[in-house]
BAZAPA-984401 format. One record per atom (N, C-alpha, C, O): residue in one letter; atom name; x, y, z. Coordinates in nm, 3 decimals. Example, Ala and Ser with C-alpha at 12.3 -4.5 7.8 and 13.67 -1.06 7.14 Angstrom:
2
[node 'a', 'N', [1.319, -0.569, 0.780]]
[node 'a', 'CA', [1.230, -0.450, 0.780]]
[node 'a', 'C', [1.320, -0.330, 0.780]]
[node 'a', 'O', [1.424, -0.332, 0.846]]
[node 's', 'N', [1.285, -0.225, 0.708]]
[node 's', 'CA', [1.367, -0.106, 0.714]]
[node 's', 'C', [1.290, 0.003, 0.787]]
[node 's', 'O', [1.341, 0.114, 0.804]]
This chain:
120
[node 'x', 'N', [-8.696, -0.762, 16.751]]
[node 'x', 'CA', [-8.729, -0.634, 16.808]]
[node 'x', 'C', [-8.807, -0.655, 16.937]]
[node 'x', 'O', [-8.879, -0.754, 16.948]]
[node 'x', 'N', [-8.796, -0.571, 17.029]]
[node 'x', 'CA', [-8.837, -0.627, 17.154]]
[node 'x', 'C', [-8.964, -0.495, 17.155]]
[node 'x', 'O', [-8.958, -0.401, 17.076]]
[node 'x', 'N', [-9.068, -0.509, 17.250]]
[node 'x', 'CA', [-9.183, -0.467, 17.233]]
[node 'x', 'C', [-9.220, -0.290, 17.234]]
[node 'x', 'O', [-9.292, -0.202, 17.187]]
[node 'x', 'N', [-9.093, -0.326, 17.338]]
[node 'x', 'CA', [-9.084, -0.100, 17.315]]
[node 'x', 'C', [-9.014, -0.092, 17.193]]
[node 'x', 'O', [-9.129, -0.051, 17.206]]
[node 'x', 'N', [-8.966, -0.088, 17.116]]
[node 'x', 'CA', [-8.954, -0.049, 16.981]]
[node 'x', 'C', [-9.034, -0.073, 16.903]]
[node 'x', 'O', [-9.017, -0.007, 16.801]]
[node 'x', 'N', [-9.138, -0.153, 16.897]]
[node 'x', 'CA', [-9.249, -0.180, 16.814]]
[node 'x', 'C', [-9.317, -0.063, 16.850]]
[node 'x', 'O', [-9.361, 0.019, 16.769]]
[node 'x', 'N', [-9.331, -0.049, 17.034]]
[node 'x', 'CA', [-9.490, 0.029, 17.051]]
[node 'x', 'C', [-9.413, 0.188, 17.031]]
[node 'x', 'O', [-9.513, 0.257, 17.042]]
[node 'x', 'N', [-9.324, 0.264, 17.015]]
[node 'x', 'CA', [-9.276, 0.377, 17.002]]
[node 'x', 'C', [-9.299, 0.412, 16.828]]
[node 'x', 'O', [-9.269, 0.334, 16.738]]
[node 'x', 'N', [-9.337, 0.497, 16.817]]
[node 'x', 'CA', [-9.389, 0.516, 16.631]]
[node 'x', 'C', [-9.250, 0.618, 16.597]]
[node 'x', 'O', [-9.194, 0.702, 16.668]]
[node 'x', 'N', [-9.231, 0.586, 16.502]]
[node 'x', 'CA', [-9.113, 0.667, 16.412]]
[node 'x', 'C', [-9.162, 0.800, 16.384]]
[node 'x', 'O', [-9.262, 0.805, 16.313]]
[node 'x', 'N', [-9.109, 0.913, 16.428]]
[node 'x', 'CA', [-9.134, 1.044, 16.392]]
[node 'x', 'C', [-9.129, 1.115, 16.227]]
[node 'x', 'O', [-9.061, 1.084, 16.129]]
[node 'x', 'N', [-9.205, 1.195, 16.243]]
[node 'x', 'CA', [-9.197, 1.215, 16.080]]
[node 'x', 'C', [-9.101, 1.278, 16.022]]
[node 'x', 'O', [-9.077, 1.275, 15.901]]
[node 'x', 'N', [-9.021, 1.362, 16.135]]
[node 'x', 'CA', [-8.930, 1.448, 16.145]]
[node 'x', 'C', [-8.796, 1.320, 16.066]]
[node 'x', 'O', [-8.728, 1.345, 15.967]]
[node 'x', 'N', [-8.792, 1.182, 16.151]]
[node 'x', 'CA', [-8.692, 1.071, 16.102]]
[node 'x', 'C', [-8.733, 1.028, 15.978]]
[node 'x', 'O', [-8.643, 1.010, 15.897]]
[node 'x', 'N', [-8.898, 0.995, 15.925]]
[node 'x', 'CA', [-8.893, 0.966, 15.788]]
[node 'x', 'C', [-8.840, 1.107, 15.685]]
[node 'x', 'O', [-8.755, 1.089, 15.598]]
[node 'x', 'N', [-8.884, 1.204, 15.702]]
[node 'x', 'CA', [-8.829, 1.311, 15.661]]
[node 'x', 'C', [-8.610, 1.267, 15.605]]
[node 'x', 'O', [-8.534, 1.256, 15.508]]
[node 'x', 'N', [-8.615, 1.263, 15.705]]
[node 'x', 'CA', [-8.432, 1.239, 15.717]]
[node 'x', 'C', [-8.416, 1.139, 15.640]]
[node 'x', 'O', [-8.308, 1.151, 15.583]]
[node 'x', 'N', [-8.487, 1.014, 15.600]]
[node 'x', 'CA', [-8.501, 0.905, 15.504]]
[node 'x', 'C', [-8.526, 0.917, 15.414]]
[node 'x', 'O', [-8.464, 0.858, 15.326]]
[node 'x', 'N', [-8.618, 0.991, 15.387]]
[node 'x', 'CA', [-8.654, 1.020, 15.230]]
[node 'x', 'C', [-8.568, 1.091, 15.151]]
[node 'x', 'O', [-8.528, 1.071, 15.037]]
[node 'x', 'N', [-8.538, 1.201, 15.250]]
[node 'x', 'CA', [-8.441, 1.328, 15.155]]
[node 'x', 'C', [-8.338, 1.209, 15.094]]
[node 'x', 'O', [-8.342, 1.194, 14.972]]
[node 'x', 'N', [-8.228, 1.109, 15.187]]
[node 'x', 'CA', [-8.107, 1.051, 15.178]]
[node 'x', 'C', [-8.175, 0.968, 15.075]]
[node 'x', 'O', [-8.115, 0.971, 14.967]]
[node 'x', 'N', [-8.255, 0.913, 15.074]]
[node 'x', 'CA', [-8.275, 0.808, 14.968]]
[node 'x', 'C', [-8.271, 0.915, 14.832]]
[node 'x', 'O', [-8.169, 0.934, 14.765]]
[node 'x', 'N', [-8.348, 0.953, 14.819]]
[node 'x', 'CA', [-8.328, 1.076, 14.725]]
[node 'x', 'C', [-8.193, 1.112, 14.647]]
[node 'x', 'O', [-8.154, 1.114, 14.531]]
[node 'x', 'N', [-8.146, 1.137, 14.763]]
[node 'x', 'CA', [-8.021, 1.179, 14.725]]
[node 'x', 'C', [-7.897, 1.037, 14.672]]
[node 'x', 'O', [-7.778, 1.051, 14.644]]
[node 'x', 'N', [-7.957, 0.941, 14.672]]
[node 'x', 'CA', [-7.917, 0.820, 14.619]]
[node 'x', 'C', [-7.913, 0.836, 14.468]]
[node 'x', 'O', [-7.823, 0.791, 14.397]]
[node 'x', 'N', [-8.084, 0.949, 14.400]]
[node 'x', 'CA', [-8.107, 0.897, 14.255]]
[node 'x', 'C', [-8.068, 1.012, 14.178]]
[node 'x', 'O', [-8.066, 1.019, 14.055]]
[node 'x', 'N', [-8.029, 1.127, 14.285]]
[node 'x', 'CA', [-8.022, 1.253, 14.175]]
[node 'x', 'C', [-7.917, 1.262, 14.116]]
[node 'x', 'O', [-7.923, 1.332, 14.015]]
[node 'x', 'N', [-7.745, 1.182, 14.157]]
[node 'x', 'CA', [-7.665, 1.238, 14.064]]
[node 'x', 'C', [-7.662, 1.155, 13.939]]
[node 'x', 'O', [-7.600, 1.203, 13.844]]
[node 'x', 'N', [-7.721, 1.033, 13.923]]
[node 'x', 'CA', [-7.723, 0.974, 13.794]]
[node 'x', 'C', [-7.916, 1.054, 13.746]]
[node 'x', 'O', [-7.968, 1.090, 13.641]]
[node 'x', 'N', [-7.925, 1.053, 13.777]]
[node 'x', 'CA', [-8.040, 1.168, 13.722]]
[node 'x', 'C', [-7.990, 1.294, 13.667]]
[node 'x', 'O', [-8.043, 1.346, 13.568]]
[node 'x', 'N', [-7.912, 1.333, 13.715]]
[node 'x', 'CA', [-7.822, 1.474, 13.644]]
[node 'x', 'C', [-7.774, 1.431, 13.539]]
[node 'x', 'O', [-7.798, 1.483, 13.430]]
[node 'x', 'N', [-7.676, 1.298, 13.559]]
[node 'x', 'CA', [-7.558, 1.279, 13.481]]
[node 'x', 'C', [-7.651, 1.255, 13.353]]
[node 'x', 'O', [-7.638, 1.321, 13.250]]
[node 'x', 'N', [-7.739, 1.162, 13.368]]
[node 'x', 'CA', [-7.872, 1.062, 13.235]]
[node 'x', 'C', [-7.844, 1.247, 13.174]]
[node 'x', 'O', [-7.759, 1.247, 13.086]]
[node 'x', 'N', [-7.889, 1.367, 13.200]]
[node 'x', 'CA', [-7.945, 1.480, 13.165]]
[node 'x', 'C', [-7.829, 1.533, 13.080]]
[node 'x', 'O', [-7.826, 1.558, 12.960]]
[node 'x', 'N', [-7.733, 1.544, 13.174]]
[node 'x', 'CA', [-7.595, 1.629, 13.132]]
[node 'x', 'C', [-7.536, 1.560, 12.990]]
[node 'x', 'O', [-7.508, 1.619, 12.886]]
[node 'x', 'N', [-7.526, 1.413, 13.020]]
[node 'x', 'CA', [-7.519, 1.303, 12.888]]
[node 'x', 'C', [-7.588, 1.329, 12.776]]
[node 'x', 'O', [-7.531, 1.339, 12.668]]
[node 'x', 'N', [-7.682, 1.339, 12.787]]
[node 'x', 'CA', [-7.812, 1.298, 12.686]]
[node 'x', 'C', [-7.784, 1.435, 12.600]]
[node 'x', 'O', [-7.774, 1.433, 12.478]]
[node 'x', 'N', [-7.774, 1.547, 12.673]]
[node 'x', 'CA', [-7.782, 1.693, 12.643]]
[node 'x', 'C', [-7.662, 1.758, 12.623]]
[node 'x', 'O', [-7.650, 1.879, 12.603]]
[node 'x', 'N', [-7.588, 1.689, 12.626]]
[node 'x', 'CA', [-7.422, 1.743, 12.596]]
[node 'x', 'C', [-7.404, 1.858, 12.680]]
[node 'x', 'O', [-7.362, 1.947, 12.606]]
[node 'x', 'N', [-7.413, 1.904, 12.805]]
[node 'x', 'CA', [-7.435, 1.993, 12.863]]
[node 'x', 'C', [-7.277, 1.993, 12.916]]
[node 'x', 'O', [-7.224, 1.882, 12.927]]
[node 'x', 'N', [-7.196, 2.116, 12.952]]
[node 'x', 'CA', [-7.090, 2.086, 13.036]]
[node 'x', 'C', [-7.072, 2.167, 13.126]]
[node 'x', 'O', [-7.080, 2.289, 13.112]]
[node 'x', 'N', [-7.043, 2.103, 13.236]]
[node 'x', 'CA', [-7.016, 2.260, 13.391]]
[node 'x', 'C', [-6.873, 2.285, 13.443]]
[node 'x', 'O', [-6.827, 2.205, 13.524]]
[node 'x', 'N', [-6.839, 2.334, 13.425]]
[node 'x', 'CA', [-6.713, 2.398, 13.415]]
[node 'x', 'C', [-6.604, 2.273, 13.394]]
[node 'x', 'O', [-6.620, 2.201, 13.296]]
[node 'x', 'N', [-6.498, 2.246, 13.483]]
[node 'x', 'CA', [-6.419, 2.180, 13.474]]
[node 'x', 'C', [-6.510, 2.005, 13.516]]
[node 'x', 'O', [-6.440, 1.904, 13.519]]
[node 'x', 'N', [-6.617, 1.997, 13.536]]
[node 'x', 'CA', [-6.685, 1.887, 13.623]]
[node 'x', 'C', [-6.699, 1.750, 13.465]]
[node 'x', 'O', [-6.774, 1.766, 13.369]]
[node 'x', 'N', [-6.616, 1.643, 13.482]]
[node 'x', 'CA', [-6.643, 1.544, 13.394]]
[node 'x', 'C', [-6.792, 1.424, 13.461]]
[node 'x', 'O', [-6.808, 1.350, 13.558]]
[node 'x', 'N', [-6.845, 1.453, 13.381]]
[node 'x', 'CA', [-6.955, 1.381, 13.429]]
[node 'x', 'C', [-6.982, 1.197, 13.500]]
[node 'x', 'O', [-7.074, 1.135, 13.554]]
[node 'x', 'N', [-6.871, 1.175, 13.467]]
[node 'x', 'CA', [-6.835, 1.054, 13.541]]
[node 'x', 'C', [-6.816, 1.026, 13.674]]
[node 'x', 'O', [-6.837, 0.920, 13.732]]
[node 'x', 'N', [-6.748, 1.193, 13.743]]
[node 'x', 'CA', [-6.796, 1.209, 13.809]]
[node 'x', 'C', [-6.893, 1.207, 13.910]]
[node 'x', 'O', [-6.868, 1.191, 14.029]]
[node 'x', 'N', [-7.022, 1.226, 13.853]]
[node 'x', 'CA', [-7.148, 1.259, 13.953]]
[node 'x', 'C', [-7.199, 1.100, 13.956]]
[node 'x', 'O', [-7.277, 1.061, 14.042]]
[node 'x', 'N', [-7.146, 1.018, 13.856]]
[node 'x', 'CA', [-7.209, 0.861, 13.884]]
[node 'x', 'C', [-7.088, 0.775, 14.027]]
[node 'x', 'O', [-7.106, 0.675, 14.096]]
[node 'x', 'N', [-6.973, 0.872, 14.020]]
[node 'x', 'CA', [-6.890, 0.860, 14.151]]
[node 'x', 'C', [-6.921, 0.866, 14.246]]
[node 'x', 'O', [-6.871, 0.811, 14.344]]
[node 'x', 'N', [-7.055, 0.970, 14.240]]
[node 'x', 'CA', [-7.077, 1.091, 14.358]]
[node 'x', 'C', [-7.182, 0.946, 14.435]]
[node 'x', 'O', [-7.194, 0.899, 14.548]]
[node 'x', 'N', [-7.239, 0.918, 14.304]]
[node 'x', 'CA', [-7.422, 0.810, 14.343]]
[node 'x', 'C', [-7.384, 0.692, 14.409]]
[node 'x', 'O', [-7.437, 0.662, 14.515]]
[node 'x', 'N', [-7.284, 0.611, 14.349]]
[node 'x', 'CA', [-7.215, 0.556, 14.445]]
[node 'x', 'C', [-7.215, 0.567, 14.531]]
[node 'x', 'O', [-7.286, 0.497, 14.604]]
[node 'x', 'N', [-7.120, 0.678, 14.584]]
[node 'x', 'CA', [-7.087, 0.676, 14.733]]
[node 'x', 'C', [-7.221, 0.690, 14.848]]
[node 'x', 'O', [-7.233, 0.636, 14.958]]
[node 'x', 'N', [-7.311, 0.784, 14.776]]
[node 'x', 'CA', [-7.456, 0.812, 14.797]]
[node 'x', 'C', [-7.516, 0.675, 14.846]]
[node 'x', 'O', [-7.569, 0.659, 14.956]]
[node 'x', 'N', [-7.500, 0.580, 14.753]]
[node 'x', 'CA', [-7.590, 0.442, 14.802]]
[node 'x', 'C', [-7.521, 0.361, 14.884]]
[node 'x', 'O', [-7.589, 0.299, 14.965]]
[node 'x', 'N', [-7.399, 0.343, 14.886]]
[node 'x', 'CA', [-7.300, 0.290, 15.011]]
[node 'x', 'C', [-7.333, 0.372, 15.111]]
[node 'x', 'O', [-7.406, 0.312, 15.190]]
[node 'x', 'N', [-7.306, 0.521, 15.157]]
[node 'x', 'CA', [-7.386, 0.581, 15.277]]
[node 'x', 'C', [-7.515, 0.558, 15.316]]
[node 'x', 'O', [-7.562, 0.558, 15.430]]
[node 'x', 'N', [-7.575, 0.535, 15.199]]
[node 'x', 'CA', [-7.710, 0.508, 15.266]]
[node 'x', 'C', [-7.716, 0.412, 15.339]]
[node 'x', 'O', [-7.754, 0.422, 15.455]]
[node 'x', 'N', [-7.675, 0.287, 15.278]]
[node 'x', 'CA', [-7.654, 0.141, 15.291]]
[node 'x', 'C', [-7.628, 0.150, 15.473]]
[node 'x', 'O', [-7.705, 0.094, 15.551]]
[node 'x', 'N', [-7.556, 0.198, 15.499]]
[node 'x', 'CA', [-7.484, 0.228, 15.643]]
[node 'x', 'C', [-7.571, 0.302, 15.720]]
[node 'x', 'O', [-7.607, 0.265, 15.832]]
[node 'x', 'N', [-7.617, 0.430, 15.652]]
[node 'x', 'CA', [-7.726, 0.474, 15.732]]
[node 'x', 'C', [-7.819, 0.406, 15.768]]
[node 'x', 'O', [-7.868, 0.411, 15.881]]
[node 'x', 'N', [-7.844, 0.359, 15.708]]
[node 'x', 'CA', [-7.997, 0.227, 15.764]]
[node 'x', 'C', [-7.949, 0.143, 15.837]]
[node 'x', 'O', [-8.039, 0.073, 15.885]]
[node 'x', 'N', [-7.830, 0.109, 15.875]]
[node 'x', 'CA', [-7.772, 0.010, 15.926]]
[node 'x', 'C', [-7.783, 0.065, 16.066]]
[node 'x', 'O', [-7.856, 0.005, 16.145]]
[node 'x', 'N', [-7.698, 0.207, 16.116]]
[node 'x', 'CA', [-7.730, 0.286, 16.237]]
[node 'x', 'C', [-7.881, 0.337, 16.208]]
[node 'x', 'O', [-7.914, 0.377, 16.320]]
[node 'x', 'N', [-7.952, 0.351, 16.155]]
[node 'x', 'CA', [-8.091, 0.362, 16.189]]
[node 'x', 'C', [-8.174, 0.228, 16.274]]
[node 'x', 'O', [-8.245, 0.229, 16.375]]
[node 'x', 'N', [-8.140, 0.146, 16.208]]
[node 'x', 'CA', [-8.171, 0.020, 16.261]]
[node 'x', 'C', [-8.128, -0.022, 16.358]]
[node 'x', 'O', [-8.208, -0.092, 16.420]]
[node 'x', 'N', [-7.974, -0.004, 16.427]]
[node 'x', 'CA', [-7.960, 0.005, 16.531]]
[node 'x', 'C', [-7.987, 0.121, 16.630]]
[node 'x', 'O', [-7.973, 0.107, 16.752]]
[node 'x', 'N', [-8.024, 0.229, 16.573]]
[node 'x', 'CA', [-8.069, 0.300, 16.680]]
[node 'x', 'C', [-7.960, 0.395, 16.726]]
[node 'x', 'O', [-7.974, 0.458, 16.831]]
[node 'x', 'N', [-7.855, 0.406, 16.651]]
[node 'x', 'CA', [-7.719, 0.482, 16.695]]
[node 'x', 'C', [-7.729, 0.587, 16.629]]
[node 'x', 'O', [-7.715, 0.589, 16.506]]
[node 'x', 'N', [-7.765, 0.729, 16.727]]
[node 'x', 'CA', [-7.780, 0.839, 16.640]]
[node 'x', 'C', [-7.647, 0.904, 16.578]]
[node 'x', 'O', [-7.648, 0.970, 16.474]]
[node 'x', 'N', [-7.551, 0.881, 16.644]]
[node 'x', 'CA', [-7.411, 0.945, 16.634]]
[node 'x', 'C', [-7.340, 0.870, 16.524]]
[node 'x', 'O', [-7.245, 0.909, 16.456]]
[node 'x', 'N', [-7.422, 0.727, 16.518]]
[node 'x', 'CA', [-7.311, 0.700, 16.346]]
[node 'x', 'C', [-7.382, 0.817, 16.275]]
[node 'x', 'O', [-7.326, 0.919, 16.236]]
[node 'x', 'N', [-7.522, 0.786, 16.262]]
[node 'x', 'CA', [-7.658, 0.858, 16.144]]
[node 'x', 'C', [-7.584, 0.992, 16.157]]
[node 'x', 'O', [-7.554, 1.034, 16.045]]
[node 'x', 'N', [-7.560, 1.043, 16.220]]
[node 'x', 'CA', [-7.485, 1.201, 16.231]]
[node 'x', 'C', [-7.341, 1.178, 16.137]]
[node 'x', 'O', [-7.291, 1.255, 16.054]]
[node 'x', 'N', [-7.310, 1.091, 16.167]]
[node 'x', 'CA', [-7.134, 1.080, 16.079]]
[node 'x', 'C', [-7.153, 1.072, 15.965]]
[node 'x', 'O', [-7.121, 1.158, 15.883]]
[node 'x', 'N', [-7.210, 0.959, 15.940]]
[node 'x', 'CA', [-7.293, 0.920, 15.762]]
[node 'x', 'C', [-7.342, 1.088, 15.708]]
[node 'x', 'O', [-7.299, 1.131, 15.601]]
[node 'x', 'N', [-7.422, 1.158, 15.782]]
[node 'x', 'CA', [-7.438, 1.271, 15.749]]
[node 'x', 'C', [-7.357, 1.361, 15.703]]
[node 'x', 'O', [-7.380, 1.423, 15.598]]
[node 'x', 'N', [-7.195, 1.390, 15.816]]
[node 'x', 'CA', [-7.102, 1.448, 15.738]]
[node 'x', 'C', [-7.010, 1.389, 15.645]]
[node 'x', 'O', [-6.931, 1.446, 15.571]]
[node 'x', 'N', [-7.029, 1.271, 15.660]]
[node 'x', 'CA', [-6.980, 1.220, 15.542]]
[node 'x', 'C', [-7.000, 1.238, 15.388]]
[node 'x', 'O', [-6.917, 1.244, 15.298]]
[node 'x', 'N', [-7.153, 1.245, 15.385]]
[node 'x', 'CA', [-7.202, 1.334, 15.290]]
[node 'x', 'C', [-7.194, 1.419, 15.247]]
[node 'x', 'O', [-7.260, 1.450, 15.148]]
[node 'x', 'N', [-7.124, 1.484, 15.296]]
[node 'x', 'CA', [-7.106, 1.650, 15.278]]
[node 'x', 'C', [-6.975, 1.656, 15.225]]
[node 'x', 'O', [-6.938, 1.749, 15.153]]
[node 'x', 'N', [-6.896, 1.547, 15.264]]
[node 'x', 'CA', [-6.753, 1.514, 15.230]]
[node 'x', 'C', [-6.814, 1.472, 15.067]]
[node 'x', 'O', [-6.789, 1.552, 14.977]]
[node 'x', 'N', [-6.873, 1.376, 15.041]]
[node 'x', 'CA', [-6.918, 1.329, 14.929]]
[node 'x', 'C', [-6.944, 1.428, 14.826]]
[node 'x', 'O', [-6.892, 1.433, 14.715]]
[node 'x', 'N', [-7.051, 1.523, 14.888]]
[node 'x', 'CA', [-7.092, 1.606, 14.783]]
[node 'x', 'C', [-7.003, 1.725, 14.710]]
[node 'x', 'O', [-6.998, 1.772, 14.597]]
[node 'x', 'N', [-6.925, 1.751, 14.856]]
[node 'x', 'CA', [-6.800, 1.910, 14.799]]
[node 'x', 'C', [-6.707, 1.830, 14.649]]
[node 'x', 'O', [-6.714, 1.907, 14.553]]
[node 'x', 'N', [-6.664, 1.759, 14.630]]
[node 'x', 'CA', [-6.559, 1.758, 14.484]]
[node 'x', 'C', [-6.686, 1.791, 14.400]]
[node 'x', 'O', [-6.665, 1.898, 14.343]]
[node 'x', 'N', [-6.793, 1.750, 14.373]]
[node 'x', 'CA', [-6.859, 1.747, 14.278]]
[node 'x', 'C', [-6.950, 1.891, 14.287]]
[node 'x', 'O', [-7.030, 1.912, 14.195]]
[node 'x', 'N', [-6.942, 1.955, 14.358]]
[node 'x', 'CA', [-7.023, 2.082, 14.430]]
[node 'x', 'C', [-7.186, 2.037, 14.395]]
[node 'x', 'O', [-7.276, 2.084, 14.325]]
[node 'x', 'N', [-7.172, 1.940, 14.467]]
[node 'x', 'CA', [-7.377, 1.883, 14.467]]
[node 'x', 'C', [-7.415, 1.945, 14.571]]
[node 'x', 'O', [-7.409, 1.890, 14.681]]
[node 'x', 'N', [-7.448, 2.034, 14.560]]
[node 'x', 'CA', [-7.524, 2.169, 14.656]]
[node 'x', 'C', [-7.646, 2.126, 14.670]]
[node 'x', 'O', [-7.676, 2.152, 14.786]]
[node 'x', 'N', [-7.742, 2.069, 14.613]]
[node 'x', 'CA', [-7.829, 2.000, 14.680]]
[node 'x', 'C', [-7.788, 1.855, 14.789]]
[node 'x', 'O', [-7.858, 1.829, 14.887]]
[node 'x', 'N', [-7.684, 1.787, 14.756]]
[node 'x', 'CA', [-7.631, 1.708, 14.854]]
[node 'x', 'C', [-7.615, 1.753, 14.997]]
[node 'x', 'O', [-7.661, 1.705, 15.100]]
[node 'x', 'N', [-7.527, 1.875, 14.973]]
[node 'x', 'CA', [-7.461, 1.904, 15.060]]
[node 'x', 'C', [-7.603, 1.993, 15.165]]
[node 'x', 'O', [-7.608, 1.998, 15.288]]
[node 'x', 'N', [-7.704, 2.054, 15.064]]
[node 'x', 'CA', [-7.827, 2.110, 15.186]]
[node 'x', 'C', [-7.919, 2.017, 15.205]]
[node 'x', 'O', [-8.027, 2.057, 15.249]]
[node 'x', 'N', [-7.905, 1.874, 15.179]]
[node 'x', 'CA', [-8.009, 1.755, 15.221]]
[node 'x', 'C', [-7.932, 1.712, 15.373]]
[node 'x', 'O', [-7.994, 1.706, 15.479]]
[node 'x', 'N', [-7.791, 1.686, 15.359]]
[node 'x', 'CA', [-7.735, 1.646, 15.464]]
[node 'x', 'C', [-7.680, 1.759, 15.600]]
[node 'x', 'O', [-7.618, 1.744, 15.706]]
[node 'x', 'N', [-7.736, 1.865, 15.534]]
[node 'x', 'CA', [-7.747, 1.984, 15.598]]
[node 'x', 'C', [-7.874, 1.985, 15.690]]
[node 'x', 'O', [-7.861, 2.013, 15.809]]
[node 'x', 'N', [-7.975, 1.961, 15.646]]
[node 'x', 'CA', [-8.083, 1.976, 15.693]]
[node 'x', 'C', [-8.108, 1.797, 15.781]]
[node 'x', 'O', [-8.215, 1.781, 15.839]]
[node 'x', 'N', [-8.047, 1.729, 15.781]]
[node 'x', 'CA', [-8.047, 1.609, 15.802]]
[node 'x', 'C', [-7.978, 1.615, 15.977]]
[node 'x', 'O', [-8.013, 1.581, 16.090]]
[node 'x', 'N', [-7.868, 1.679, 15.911]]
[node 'x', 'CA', [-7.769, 1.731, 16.081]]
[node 'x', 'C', [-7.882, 1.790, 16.144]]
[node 'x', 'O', [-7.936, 1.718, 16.229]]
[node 'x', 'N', [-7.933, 1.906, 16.124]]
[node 'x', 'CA', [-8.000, 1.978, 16.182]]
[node 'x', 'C', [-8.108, 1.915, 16.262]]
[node 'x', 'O', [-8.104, 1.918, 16.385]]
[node 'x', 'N', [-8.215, 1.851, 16.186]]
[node 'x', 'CA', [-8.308, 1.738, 16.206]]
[node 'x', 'C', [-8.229, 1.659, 16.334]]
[node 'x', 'O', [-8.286, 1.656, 16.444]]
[node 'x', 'N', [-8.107, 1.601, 16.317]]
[node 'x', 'CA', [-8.059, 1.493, 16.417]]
[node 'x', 'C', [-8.025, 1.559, 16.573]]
[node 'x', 'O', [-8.030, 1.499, 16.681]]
[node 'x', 'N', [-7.991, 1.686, 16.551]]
[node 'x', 'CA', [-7.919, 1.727, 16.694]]
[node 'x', 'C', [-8.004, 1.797, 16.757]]
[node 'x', 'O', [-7.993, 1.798, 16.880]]
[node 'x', 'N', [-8.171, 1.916, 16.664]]
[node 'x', 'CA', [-8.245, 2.000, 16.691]]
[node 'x', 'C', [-8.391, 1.927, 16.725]]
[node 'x', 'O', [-8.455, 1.944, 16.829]]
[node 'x', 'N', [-8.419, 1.859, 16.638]]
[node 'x', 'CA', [-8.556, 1.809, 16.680]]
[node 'x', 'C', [-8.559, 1.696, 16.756]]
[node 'x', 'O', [-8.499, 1.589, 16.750]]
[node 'x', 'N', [-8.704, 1.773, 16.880]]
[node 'x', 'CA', [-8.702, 1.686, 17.009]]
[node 'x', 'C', [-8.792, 1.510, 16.981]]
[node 'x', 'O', [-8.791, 1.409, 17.052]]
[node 'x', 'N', [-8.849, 1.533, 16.869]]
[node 'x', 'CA', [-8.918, 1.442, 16.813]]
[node 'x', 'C', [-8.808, 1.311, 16.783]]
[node 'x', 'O', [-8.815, 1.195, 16.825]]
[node 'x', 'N', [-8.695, 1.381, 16.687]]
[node 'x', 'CA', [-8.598, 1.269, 16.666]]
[node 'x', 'C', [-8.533, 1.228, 16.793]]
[node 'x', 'O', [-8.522, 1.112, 16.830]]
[node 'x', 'N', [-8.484, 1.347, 16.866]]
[node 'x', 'CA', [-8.459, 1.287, 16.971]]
[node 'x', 'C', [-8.492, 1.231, 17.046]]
[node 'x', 'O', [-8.414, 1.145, 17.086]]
[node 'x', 'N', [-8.627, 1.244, 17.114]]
[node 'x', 'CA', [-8.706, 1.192, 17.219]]
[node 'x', 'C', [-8.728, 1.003, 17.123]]
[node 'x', 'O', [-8.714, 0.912, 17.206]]
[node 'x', 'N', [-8.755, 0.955, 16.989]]
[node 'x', 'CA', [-8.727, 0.875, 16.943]]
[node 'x', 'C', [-8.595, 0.822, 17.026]]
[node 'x', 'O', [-8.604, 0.775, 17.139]]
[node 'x', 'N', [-8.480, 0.835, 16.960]]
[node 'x', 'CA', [-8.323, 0.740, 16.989]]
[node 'x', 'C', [-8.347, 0.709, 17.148]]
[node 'x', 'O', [-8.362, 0.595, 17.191]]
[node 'x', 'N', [-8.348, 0.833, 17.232]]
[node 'x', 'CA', [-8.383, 0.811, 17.372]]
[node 'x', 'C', [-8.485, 0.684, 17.402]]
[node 'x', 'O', [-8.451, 0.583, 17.463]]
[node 'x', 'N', [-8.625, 0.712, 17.345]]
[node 'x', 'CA', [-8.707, 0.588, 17.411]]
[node 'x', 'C', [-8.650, 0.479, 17.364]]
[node 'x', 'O', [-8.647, 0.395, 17.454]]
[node 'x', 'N', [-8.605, 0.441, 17.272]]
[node 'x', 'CA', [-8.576, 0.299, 17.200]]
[node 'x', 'C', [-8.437, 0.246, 17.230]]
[node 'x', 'O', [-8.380, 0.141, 17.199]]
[node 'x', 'N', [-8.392, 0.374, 17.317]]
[node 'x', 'CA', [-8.245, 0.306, 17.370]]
[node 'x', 'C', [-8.221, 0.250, 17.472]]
[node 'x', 'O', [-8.107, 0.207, 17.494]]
């Protein structure tokens, strides 16, 4: 890392955008542990499913950190709708308003932005 990326501090607005996605790594096997345990069923949705969903969840992430780390806001934006791709079969409506609010965060706040800018 070269010294302007050290001396530029990460906005909270970007840990924000990290936390939610990590998050969203643990909730569909957190559902599923629930839905399992509890014999619960949602409509046509087989619960094997949502451990499909976590998957794909931790491979995106995996990538997201990868363009975080490089500093490429426009993958971190793709990974984002990708997510959204992820979440619609399974209707993870919390997925789909984490990576909602994630877009938003990436294209609206001058904080994230003014970040990618200095470090680029």
């Amino acid at each position: 890392m070269t010294n302007r990326q050290n001396s530029v501090k990460k906005p909270i607005p970007l840990r924000v955008i990290f936390i939610l996605n990590a998050l969203m790594m643990i909730l569909p096997f957190v559902f599923y542990a629930v839905i399992t345990s509890k014999n619960i069923r949602i409509g046509n949705l087989e619960p094997i499913h949502m451990v499909y969903t976590g998957i794909a969840y931790i491979l995106s992430f995996a990538v997201l950190v990868f363009f975080l780390v490089k500093m490429n806001i426009r993958g971190a934006r793709f990974i984002f709708f990708l997510n959204i791709l992820i979440a619609v079969p399974t209707g993870a409506y919390i997925g789909i308003l984490i990576a909602i609010i994630s877009l938003a965060l990436s294209f609206f706040n001058q904080k994230v932005l003014g970040y990618f800018r200095a470090t680029a």
